[in-house]
C-alpha positions as CSV (number, residue, x, y, z in Angstrom):
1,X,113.0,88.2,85.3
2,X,113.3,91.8,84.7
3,X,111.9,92.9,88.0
4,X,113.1,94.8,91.0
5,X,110.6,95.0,94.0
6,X,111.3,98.4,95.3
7,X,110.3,99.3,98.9
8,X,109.6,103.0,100.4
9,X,108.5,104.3,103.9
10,X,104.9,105.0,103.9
11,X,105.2,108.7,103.1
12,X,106.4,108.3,99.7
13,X,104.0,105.1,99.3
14,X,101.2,107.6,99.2
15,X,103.3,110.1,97.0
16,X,102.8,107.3,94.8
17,X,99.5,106.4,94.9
18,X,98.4,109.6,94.8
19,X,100.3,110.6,91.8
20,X,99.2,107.5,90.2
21,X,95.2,108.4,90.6
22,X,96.2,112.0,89.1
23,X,98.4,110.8,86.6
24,X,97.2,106.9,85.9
25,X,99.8,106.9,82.4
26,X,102.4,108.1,84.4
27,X,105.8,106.7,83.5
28,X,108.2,106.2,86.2
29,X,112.0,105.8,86.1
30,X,114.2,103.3,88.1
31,X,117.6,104.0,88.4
32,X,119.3,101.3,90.4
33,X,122.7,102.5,90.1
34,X,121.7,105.6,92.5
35,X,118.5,103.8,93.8
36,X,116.3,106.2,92.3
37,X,112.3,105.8,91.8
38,X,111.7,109.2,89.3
39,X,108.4,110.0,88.0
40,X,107.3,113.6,86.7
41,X,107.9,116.2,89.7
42,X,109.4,114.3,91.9
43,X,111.7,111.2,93.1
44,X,111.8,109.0,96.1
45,X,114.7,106.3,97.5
46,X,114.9,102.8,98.1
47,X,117.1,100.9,99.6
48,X,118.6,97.1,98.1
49,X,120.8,94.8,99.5
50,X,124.6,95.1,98.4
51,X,125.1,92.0,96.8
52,X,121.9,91.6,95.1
53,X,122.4,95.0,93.7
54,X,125.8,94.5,92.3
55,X,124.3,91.1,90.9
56,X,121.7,93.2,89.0
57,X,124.2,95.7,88.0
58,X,126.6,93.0,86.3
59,X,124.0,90.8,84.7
60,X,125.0,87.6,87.0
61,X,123.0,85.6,89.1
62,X,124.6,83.9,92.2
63,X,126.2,81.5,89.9
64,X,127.5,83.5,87.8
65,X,129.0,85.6,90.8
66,X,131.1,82.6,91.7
67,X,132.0,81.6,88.3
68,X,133.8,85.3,87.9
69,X,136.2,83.8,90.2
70,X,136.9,80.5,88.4
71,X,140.7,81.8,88.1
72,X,140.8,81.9,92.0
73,X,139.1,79.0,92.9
74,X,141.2,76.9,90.3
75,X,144.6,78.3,92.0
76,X,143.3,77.4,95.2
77,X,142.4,73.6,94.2
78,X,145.6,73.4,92.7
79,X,147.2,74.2,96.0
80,X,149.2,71.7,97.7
């Protein structure tokens, strides 16, 4: 759906909030290669699970994460 629910200690939740009332147009960044939240003067962490970042990373869903290893599971059913 095009969104990643990013969670911070409460420290840099009020970074945040605060910035926001000083700055309410403010344009943030998310980098989720290096699990970045960037905004103008500052950046703050957050952490994802593995998986569901490499998921995000490669376009796939669950599904689709199996289905890159069709060649694998076919050689396995075709095991005697």
């Amino acid at each position: 759906n095009g969104l990643i629910p990013i969670i911070v200690d409460e420290a840099a939740h009020k970074v945040l909030f605060d910035f926001v009332e000083e700055v309410p147009n403010a344009e943030f960044t998310v980098d989720l290669a290096s699990q970045t939240l960037s905004f103008p003067g500052g950046s703050v962490t957050f952490p994802i699970d593995p998986f569901s970042k490499a998921c995000l990373l490669n376009g796939v869903d669950e599904l689709g994460y199996i289905l890159s290893f069709e060649k694998q599971i076919a050689a396995f059913e075709e095991r005697p």
